[in-house]
MDAnalysis code that builds the backbone (N, CA, C; Angstrom):
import MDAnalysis as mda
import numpy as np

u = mda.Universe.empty(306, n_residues=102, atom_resindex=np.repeat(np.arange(102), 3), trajectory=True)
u.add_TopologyAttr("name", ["N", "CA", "C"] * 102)
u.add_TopologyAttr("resid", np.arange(1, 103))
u.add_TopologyAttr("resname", ["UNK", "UNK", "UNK", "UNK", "UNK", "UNK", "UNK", "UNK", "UNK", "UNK", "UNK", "UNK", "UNK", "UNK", "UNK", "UNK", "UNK", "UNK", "UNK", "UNK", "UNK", "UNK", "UNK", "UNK", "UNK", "UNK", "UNK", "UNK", "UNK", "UNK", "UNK", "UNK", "UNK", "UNK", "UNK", "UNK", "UNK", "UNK", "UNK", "UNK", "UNK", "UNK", "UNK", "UNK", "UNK", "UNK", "UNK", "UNK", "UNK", "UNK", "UNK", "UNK", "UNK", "UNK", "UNK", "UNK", "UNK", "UNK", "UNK", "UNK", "UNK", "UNK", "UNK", "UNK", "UNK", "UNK", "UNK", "UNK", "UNK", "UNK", "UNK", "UNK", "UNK", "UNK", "UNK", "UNK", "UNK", "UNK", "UNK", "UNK", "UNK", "UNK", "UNK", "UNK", "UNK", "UNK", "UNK", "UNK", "UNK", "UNK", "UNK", "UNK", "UNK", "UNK", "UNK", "UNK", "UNK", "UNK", "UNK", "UNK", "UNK", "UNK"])
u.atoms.positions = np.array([
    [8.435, 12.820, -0.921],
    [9.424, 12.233, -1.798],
    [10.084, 11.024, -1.140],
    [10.093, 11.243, 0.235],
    [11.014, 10.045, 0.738],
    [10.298, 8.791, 0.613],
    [8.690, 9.190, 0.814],
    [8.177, 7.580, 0.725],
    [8.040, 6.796, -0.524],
    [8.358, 7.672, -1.647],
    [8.402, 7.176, -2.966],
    [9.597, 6.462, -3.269],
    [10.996, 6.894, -2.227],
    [12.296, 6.169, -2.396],
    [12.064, 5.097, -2.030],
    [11.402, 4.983, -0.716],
    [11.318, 3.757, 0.602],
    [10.398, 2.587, -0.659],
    [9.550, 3.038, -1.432],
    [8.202, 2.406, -2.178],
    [9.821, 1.585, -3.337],
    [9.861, 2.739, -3.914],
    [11.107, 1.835, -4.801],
    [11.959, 1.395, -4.161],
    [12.429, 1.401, -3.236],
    [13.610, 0.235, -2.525],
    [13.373, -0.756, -2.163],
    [11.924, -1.002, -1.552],
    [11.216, -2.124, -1.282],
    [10.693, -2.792, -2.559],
    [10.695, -2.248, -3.670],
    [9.956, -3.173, -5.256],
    [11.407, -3.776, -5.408],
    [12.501, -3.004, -5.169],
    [13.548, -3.128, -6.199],
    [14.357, -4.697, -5.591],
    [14.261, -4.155, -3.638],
    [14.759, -5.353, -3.241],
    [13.699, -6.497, -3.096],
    [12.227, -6.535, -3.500],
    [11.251, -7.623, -3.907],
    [11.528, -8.376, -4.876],
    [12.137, -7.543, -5.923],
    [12.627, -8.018, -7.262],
    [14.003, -9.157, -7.093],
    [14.712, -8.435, -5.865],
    [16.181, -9.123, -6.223],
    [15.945, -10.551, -5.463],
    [15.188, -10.398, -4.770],
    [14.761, -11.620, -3.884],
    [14.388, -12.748, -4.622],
    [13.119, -12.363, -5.345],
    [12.870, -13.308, -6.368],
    [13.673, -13.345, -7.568],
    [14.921, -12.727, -7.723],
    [15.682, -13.147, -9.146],
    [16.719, -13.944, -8.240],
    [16.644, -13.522, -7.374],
    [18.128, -14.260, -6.582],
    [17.495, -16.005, -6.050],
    [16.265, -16.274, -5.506],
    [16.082, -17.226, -5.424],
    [16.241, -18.119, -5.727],
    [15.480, -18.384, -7.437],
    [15.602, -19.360, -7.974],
    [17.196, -19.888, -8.233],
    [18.111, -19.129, -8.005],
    [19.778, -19.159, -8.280],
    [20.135, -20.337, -7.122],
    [19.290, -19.505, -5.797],
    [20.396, -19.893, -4.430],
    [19.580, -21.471, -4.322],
    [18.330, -21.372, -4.258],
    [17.651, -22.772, -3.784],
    [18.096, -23.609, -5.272],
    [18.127, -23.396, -6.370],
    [18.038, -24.490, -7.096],
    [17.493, -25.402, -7.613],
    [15.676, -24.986, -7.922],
    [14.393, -25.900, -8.158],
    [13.947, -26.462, -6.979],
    [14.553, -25.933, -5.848],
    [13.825, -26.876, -4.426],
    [12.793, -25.940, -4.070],
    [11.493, -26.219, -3.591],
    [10.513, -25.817, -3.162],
    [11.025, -24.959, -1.742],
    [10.532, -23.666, -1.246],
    [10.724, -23.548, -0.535],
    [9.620, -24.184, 0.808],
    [9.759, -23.825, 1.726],
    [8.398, -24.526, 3.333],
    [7.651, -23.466, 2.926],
    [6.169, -23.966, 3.451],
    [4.951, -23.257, 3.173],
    [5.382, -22.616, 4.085],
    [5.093, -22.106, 5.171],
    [5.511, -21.363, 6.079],
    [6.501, -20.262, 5.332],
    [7.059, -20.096, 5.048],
    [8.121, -19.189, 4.647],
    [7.467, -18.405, 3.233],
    [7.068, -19.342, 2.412],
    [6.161, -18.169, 1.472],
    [5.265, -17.824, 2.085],
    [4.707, -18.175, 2.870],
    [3.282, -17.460, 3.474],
    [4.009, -16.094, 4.226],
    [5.368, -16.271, 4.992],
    [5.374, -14.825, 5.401],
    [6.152, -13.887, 4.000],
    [6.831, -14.402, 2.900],
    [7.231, -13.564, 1.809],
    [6.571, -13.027, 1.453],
    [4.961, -13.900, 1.134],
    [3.691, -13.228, 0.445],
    [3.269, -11.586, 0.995],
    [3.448, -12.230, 2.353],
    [2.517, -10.808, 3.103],
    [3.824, -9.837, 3.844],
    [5.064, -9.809, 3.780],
    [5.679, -8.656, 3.444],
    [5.586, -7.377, 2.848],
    [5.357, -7.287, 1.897],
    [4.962, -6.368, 0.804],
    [3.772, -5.688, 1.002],
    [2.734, -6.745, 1.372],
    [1.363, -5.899, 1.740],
    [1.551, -5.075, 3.109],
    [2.442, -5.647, 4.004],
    [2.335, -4.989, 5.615],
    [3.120, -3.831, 4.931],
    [4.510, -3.723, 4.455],
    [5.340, -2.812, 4.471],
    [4.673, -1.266, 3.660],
    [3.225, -2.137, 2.577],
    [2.744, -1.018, 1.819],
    [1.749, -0.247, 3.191],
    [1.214, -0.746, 3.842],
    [0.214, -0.603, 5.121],
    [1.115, 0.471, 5.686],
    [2.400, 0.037, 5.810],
    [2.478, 0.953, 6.867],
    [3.052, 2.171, 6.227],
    [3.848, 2.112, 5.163],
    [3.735, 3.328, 4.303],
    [2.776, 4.352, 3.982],
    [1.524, 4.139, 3.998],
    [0.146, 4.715, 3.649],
    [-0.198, 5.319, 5.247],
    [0.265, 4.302, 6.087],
    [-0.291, 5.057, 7.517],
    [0.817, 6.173, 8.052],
    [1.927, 5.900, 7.481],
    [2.652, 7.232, 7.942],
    [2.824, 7.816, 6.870],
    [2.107, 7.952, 5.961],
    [2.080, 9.324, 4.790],
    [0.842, 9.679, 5.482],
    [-0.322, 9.478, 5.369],
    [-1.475, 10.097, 5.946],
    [-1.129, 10.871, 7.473],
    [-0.685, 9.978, 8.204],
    [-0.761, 10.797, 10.000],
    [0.631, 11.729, 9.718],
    [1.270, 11.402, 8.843],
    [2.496, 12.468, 8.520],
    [3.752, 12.302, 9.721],
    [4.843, 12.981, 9.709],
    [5.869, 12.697, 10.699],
    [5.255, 12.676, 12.305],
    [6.245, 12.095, 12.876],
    [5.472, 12.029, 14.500],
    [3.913, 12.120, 14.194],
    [3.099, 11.449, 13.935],
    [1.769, 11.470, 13.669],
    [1.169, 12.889, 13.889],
    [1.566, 14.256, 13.456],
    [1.436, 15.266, 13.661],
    [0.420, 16.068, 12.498],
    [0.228, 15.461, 11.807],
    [-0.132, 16.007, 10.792],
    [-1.490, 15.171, 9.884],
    [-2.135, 14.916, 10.508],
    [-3.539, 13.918, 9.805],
    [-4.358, 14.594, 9.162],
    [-4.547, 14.184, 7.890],
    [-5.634, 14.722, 6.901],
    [-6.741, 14.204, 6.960],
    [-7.578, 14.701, 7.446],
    [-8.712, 13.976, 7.599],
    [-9.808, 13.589, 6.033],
    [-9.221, 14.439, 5.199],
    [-9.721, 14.181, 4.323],
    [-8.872, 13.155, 3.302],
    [-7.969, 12.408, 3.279],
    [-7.047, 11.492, 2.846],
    [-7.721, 10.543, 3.620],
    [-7.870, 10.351, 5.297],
    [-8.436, 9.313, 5.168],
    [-9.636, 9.200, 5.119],
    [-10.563, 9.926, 4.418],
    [-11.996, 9.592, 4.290],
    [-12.054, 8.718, 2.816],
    [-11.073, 9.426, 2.125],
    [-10.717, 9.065, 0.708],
    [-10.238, 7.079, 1.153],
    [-8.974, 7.039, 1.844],
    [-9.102, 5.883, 2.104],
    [-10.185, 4.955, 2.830],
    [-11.490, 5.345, 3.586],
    [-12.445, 4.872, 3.902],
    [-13.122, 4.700, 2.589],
    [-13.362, 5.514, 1.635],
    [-14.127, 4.716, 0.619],
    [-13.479, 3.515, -0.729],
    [-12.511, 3.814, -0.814],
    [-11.411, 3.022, -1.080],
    [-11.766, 1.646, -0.261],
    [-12.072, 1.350, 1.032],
    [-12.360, 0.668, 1.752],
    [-13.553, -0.245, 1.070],
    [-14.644, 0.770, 1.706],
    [-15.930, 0.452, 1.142],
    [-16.057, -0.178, -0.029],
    [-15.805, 0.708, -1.310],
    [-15.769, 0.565, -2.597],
    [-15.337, -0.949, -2.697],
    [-14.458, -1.311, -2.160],
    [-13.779, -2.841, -2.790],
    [-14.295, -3.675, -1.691],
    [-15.152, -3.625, -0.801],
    [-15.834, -4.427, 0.226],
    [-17.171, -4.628, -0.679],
    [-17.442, -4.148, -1.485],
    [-18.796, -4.503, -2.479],
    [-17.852, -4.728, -4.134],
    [-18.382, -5.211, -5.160],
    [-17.292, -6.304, -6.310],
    [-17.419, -4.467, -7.036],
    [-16.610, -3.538, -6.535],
    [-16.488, -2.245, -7.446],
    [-14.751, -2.824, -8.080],
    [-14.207, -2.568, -9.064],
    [-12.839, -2.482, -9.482],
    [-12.020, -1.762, -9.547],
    [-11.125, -1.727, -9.107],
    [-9.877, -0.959, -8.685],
    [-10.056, 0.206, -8.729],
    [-10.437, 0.718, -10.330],
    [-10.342, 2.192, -11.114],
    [-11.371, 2.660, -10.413],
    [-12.655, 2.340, -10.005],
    [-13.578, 2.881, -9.670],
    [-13.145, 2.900, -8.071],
    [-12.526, 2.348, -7.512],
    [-12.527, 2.786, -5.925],
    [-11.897, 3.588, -5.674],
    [-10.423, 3.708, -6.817],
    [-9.731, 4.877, -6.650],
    [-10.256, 5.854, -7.197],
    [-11.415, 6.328, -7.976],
    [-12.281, 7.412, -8.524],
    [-12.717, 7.779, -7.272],
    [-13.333, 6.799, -6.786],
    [-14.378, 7.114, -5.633],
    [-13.330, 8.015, -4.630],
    [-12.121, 7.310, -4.446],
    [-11.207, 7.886, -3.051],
    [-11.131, 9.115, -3.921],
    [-11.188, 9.528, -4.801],
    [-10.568, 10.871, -5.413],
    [-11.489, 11.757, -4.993],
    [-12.511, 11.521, -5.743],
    [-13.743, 12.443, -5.660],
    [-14.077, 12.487, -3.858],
    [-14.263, 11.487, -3.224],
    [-14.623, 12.031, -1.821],
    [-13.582, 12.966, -1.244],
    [-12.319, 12.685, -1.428],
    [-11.403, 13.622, -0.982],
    [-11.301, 14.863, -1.475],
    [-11.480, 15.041, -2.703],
    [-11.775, 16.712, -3.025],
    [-13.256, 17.275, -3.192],
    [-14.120, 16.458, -2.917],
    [-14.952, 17.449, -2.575],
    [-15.112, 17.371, -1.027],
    [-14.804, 16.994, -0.109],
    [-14.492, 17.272, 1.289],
    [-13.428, 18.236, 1.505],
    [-12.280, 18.702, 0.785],
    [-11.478, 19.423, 0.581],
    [-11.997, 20.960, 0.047],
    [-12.804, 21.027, -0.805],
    [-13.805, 21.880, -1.263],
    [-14.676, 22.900, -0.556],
    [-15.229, 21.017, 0.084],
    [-16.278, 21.754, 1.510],
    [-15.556, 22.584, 2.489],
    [-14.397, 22.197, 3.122],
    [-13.753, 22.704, 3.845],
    [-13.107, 24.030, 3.696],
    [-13.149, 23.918, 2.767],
    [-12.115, 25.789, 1.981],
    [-12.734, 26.736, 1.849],
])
């Protein structure tokens, strides 16, 4: 549950950033440099969310089958598959490795 708060606090303050912008600058362009690191905020902060839900608190707790699911997730979109289908794919490898295991 907590990482679902952390997920919405980070959209919510993504949001205020960009409503608040256009207010504070005033039609001025911001430096390339500076959107280039706004851009990739969001992607690192989702990265690292996903790596400490999987290894779990104090990295104590790794599912090995979550990340096999994210290895094909991997795969899947390293060849032109679309979204729905990579996340099918992460589904299905993860429960039937889950399956196997039980």
């Amino acid at each position: 549950m907590t990482l679902w708060i952390a997920i919405g606090a980070v959209a919510l303050l993504s949001f205020a950033f960009k409503a608040v912008g256009p207010a504070v600058l005033g039609g001025r362009e911001l430096p390339v440099r500076t959107r280039s690191v706004i851009a990739l905020v969001a992607p690192a902060l989702l990265a690292g969310f996903i790596v400490t839900d999987v290894a779990g608190p104090g990295w104590s707790s790794l599912d090995l089958t979550v990340l096999a699911g994210l290895a094909a997730v991997v795969v899947l979109r390293r060849y032109p598959a679309p979204m729905p289908v990579a996340l099918l794919g992460a589904v299905t490898v993860t429960a039937l490795l889950r399956l196997w295991a039980a």
